[in-house]
MDAnalysis code that builds the backbone (N, CA, C; Angstrom):
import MDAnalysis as mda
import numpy as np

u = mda.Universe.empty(264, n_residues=88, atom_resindex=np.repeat(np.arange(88), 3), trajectory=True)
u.add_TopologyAttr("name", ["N", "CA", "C"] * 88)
u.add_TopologyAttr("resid", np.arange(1, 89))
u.add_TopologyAttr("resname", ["UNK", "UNK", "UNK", "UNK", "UNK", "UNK", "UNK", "UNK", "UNK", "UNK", "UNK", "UNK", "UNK", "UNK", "UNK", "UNK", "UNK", "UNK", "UNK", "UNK", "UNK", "UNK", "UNK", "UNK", "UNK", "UNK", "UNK", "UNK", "UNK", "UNK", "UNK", "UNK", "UNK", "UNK", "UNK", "UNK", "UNK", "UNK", "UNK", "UNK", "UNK", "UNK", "UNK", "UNK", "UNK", "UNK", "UNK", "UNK", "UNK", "UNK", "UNK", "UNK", "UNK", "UNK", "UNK", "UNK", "UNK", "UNK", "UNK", "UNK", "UNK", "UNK", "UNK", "UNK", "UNK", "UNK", "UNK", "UNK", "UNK", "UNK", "UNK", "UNK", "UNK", "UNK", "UNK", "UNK", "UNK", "UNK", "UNK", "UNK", "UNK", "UNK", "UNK", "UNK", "UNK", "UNK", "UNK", "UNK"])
u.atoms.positions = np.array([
    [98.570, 105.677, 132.427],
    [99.825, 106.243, 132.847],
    [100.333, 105.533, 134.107],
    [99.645, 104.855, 135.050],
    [99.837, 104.106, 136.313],
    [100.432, 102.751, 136.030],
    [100.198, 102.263, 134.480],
    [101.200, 101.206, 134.266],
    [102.343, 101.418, 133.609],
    [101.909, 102.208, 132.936],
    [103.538, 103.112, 132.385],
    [104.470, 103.329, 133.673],
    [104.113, 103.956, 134.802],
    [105.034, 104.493, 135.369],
    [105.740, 103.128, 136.120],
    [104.261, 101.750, 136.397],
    [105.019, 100.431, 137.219],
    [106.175, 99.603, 136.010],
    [106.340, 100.382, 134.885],
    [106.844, 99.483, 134.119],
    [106.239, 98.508, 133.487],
    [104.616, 98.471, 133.226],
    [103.865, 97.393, 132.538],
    [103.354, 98.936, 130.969],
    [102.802, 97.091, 130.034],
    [102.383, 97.771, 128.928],
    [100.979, 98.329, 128.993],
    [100.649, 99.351, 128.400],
    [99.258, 99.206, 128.176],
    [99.013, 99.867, 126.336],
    [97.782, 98.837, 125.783],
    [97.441, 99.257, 124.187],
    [97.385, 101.144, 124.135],
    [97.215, 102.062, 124.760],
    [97.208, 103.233, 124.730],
    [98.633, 103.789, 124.042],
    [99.737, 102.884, 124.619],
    [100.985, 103.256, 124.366],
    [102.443, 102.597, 123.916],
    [100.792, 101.492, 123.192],
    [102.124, 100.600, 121.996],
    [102.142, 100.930, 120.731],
    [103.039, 100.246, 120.248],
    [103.214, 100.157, 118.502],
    [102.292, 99.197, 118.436],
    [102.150, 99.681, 116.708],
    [101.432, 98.641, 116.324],
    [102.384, 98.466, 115.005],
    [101.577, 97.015, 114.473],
    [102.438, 96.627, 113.694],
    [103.139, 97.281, 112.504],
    [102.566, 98.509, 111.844],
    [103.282, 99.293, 110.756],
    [104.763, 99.886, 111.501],
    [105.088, 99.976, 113.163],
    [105.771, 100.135, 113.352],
    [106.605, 98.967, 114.036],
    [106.602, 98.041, 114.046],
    [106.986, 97.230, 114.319],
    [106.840, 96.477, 115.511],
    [105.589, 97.130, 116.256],
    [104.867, 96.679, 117.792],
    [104.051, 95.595, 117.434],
    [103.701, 94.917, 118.518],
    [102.952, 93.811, 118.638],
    [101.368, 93.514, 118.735],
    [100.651, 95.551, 118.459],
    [99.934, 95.650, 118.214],
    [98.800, 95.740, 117.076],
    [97.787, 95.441, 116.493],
    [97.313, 95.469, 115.676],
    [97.278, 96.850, 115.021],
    [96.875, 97.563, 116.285],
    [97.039, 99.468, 115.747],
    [98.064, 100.066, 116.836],
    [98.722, 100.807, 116.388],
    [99.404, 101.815, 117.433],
    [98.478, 102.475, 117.825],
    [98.665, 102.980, 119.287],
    [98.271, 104.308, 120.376],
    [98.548, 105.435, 119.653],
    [97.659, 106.406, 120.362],
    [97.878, 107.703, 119.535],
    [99.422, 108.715, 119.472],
    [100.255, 107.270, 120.171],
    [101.902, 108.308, 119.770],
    [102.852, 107.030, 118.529],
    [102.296, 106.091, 118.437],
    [102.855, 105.413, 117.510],
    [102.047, 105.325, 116.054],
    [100.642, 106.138, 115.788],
    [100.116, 105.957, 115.100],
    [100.876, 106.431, 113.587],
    [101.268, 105.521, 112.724],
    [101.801, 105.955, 110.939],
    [100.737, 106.716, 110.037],
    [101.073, 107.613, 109.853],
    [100.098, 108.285, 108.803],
    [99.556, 107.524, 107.747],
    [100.413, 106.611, 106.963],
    [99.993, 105.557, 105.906],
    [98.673, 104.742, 106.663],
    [98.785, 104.609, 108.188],
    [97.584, 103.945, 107.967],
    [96.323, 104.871, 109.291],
    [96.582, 106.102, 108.629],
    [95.444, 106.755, 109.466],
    [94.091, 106.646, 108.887],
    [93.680, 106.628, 109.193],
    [92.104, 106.924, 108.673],
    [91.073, 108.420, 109.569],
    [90.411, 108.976, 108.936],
    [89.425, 110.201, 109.566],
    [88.835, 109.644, 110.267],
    [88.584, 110.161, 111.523],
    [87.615, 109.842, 112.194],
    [86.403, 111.166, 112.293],
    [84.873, 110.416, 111.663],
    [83.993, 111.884, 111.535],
    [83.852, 112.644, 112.232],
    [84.250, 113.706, 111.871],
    [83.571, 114.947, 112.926],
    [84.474, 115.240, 113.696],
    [85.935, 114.572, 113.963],
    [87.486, 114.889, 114.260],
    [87.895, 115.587, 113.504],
    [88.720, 116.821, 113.993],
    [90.142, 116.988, 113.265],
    [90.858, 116.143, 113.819],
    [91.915, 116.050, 112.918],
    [93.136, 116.207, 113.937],
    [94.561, 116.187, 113.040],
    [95.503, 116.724, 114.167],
    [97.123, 117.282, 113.454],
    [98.123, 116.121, 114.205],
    [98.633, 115.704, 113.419],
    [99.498, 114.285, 113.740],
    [100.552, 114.601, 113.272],
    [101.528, 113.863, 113.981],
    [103.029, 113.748, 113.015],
    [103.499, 112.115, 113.206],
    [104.883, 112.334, 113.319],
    [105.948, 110.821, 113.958],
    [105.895, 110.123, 112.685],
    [105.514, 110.646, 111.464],
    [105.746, 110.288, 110.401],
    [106.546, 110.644, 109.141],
    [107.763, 110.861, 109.244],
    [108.660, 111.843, 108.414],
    [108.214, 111.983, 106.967],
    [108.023, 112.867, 106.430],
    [107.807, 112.822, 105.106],
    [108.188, 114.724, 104.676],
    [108.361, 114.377, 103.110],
    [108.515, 115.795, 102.525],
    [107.878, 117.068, 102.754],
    [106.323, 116.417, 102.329],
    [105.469, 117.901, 102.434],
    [104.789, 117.550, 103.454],
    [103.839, 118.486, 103.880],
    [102.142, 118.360, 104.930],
    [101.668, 117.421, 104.025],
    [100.583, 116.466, 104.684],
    [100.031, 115.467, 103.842],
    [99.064, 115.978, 104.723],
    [97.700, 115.973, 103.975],
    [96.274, 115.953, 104.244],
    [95.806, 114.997, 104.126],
    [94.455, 114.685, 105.034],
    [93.184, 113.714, 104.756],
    [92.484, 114.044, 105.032],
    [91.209, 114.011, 103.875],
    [89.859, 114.588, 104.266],
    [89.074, 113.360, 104.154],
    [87.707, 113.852, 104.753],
    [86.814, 112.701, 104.982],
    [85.856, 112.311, 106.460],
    [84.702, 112.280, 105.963],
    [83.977, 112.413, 107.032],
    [83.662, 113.783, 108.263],
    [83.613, 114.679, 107.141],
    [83.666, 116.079, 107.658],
    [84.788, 116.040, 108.709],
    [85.686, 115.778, 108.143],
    [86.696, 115.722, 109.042],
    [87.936, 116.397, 108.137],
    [88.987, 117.749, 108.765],
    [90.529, 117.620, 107.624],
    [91.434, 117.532, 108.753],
    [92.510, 116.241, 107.834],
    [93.428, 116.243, 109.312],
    [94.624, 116.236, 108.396],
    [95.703, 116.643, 108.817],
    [97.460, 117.107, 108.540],
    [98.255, 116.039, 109.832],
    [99.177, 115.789, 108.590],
    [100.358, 115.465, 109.541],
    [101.622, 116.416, 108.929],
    [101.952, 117.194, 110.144],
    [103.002, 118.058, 110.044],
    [104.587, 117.705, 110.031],
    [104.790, 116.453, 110.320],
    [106.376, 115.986, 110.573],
    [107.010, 116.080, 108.849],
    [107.480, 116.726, 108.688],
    [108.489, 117.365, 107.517],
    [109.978, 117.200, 107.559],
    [110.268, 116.456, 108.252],
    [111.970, 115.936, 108.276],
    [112.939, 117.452, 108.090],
    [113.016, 117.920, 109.639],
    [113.367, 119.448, 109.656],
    [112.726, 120.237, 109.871],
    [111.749, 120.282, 108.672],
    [111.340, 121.617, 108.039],
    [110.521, 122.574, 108.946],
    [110.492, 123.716, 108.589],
    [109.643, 124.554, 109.626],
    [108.341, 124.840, 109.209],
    [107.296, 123.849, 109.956],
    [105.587, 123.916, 109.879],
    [105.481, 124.241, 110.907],
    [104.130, 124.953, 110.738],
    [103.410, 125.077, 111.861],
    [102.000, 125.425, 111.757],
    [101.306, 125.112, 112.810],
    [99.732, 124.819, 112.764],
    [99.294, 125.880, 113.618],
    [98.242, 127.288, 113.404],
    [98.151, 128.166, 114.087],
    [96.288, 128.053, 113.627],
    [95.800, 127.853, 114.949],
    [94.870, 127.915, 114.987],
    [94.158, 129.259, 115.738],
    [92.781, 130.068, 114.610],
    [92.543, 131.042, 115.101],
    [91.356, 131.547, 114.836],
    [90.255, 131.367, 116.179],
    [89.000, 131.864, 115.563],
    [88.391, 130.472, 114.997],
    [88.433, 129.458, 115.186],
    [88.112, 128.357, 114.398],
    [88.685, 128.188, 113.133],
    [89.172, 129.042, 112.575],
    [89.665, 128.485, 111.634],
    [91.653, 127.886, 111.448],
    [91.833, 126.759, 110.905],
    [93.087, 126.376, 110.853],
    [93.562, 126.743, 109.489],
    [95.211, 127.478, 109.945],
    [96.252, 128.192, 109.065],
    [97.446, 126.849, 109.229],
    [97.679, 125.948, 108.051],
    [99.190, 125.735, 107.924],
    [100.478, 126.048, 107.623],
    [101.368, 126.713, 108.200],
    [102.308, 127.358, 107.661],
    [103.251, 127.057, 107.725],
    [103.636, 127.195, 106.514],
    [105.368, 126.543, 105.390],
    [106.370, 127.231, 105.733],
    [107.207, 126.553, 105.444],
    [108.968, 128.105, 105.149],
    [108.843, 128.226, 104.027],
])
């Protein structure tokens, strides 16, 4: 964040090339769902990827959602350990 704020880059908070950055992978705010992969023993809930429905990936005892729905009203309510996705 200390080069962010001098105006320099750092790999934490580039694109990568599915988005048109100069990076091999995007940072975890440019990351494309097309090219996520599980990481074991992670969840995790992503978006910045517009698409129709919730898209899931499982794998490696891992389930992860990307919620960006172009509009739509999702939401991720976590409770008790267990995760609820909810639709309109």
């Amino acid at each position: 964040m200390k080069k962010a704020a001098r105006g320099l880059g750092d790999p934490l908070l580039g694109a990568g090339i599915d988005r048109e950055g100069a990076q091999s992978f995007g940072g975890p705010l440019w990351m494309d769902w097309d090219s996520f992969v599980p990481i074991p023993g992670i969840h995790q809930i992503v978006g910045h990827t517009p698409g129709t429905e919730v898209r899931e990936a499982l794998g490696g005892n891992s389930t992860n959602y990307c919620l960006d729905v172009q509009n739509g009203a999702v939401a991720a309510l976590l409770r008790e350990g267990r995760l609820a996705v909810l639709r309109r």
